[in-house]
N, C-alpha and C positions, 0 to 999 in steps of 0.2 A: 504494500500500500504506500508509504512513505518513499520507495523508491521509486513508482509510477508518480507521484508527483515533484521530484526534481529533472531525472533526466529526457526521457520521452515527452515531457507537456514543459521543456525550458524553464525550469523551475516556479512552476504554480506553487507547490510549497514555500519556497520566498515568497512569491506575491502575498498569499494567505497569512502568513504569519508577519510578516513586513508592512508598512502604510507607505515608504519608499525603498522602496529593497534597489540594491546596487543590479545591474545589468547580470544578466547571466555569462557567468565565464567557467571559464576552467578553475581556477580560482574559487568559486563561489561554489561552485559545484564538488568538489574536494572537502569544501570546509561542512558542507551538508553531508556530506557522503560518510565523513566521519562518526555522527549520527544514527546511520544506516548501521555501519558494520558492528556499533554496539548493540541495537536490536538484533542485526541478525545471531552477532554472537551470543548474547541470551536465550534468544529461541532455539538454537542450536544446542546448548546447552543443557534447556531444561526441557527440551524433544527427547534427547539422551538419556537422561535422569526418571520421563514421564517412561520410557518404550524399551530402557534397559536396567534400571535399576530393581530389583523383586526384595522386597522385605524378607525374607530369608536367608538373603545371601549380600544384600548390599551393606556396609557397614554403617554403624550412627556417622561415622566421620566424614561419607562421603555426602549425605544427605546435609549434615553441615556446611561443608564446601558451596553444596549448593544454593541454599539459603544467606550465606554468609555473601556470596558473590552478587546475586539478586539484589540484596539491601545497599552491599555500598553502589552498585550500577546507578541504581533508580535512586537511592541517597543524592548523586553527584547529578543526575539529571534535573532533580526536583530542587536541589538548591541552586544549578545552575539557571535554570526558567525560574523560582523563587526570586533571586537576584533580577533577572531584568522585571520581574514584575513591581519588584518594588521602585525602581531603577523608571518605570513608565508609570504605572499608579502615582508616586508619590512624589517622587521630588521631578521627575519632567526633566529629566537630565538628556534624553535621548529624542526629545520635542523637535520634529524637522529632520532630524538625520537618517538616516536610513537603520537604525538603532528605531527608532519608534514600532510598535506594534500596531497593526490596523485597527485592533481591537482589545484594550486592554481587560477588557471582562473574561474571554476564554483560555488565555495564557495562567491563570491561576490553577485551572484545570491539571495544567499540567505540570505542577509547582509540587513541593509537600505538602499543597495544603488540599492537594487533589490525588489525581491516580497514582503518580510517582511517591506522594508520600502513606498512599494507604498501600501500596507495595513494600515499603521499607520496615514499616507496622508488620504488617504480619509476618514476613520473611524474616525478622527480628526476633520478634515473639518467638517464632517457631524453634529459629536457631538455639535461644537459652531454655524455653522452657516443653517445646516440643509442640505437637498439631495440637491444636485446642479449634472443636466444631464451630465455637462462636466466635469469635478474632475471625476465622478464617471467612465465614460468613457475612459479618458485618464489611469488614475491610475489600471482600468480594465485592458485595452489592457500591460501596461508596466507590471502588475503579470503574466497575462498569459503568454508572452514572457518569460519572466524570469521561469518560471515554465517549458517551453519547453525545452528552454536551459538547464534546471538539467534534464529532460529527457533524452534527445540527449546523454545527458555526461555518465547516467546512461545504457541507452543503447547501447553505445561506451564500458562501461566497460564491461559490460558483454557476449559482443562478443569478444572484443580484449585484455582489460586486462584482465579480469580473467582468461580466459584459460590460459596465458600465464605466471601467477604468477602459477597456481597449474600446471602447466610441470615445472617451474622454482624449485617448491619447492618440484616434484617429483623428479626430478634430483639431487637435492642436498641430498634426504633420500635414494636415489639408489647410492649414492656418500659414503653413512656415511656407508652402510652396507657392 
């Protein structure tokens, strides 16, 4: 999913999460891409752990590993989006630059104070004190929400903003000619 919106659509993902995202380049596309490979290495991961590990035979330690890895990921993604949220919410530091967010209401989503951070909860939990049904459940239900919610936004923009930036900036190169 996240790969289908950087490189085949010229980075729609910048546009979406950006209010002036910098040109698509090599460059920008690398810096996103970086992104990418720590999803796919998570999913890779815990595909392995989901389809290879058997409670019989797998050790506490490796199921540690696993948990232990998940929390710091989504820890360093959630305080890294936490950081620009507060960075756009609050003090408007990033006002005009290509640093601004289109939208600063959905970026919390994916802050600790949303999916990333109900991943580091439970993956936490689990690691010190082992599967507990309710953590697991609660901290479920509040990713997925959170996960809708970036959907919603995502498919808000690409019916109503984007058209309406590429007629904005078709007008403006029928403007320049």
């Amino acid at each position: 999913c996240t790969l289908a919106l950087w490189w085949p659509f010229q980075g729609l993902a910048e546009q979406w999460i950006w209010a002036n995202p910098p040109p698509y380049t090599w460059y920008t596309h690398i810096h996103m891409a970086w992104f990418w490979v720590g999803c796919v290495g998570l999913c890779f991961l815990n595909g392995n752990a989901l389809f290879l590990f058997e409670e019989s035979t797998t050790s506490d330690e490796a199921y540690t590993v696993i948990f232990n890895t998940n929390t710091v990921m989504h820890g360093l993604w959630g305080l890294f989006n936490s950081h620009f949220a507060y960075r756009n919410a609050f003090t408007k530091h990033d006002k005009g630059t290509s640093a601004e967010w289109r939208n600063g209401i959905f970026f919390p989503f994916f802050s600790v104070l949303g999916c990333c951070g109900s991943a580091v909860v439970r993956n936490l939990y689990t690691s010190f004190y082992g599967v507990n049904d309710v953590v697991i459940r609660v901290t479920w239900v509040w990713e997925w929400l959170s996960l809708v919610f970036e959907l919603g936004d995502l498919i808000y923009f690409v019916i109503v903003d984007h058209p309406a930036k590429a007629q904005q900036k078709a007008r403006g190169a029928y403007q320049e000619i």
